[in-house]
Each structure stands twice: as structure tokens, then as C-alpha cells.
C-alpha positions as CSV (number, residue, x, y, z in Angstrom):
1,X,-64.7,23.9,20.9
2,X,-67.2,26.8,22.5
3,X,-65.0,30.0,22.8
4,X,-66.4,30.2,26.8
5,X,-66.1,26.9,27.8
6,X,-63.6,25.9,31.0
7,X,-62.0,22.7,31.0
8,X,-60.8,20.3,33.8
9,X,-58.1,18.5,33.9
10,X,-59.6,15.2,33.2
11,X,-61.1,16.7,30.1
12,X,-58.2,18.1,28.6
13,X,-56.5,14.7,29.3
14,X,-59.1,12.9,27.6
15,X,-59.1,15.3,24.9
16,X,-55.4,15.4,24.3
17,X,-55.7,11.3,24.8
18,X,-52.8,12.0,27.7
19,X,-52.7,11.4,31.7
20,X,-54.1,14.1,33.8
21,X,-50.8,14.1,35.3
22,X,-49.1,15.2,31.7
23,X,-51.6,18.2,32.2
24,X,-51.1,19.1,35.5
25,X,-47.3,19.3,34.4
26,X,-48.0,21.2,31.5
27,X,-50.0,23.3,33.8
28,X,-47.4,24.1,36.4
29,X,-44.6,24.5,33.8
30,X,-46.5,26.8,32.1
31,X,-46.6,25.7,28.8
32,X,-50.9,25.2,29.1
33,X,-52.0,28.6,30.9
34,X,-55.0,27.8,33.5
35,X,-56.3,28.8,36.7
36,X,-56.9,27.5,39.8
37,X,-60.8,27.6,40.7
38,X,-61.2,26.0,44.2
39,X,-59.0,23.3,44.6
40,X,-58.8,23.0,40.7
41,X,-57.7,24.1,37.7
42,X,-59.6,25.0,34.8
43,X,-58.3,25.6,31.5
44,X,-59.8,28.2,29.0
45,X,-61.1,27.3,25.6
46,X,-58.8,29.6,24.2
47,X,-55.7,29.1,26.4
48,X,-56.0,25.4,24.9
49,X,-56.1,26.5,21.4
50,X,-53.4,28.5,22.1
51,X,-51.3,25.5,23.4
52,X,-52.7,23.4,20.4
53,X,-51.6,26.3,18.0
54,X,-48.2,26.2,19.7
55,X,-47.7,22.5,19.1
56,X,-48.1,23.0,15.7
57,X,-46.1,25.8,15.1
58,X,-43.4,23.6,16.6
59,X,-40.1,24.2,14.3
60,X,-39.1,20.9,13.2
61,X,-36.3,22.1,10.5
62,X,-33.8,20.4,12.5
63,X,-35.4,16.5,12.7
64,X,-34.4,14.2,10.6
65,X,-36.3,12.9,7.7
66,X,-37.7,9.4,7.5
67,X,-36.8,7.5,5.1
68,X,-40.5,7.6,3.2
69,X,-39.6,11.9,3.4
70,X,-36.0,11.8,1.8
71,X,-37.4,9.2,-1.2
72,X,-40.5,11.2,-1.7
73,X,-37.9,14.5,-1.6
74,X,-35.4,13.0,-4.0
């Protein structure tokens, strides 16, 4: 990903492999930070690392283990 590129919505979709409609929500929620441009958004390169980085920084301490995790855990 090229640190100044913008991305539409249909790119980040296709990206993400989601509906441009889970983006726009995302968008409007917050949770992806953008900017309007026009009549549409655009999404910085960075502001959708960020958003990548917070999925995976997702605290999952509290899910429970598949069984393949609690054999290969003991």
C-alpha cells in the first residue's frame, strides 16, 4: 500500500473482500476514518492501516477456544 494513496469505497470493499455498504457503515460509525471529497468518500492509506492495525489488535482473551486450540494447549 503507497503511503499517499486515497481510496474509494469500492476499493476498500474489494480490498477487504466486504460490500461497499459494510464500508460506508464503518465509515459513518467511525471505526474507518475518511473524508468526504465531492459527493464521496475517500479513505487514506494510512487511516486504513490504522483500521487494519486495529483489527488485529482486537483482544480476544475472552473467546473461547476451539477444540483444535484446548488439545494443542493441553
Amino acid at each position: 500500500m503507497a503511503e499517499d494513496r486515497l481510496w474509494t469505497v469500492n476499493e476498500v470493499a474489494e480490498f477487504l473482500r466486504v460490500q461497499p455498504t459494510t464500508v460506508l457503515r464503518r465509515l459513518r460509525s467511525k471505526a474507518i476514518r475518511g473524508f468526504h471529497l465531492g459527493n464521496t468518500w475517500r479513505i487514506a492509506d494510512a487511516d486504513l492501516q490504522s483500521y487494519l492495525q486495529s483489527l488485529a489488535n482486537l483482544d480476544t482473551s475472552d473467546r473461547t477456544p476451539t477444540p483444535s486450540e484446548e488439545s494443542r494447549h493441553g
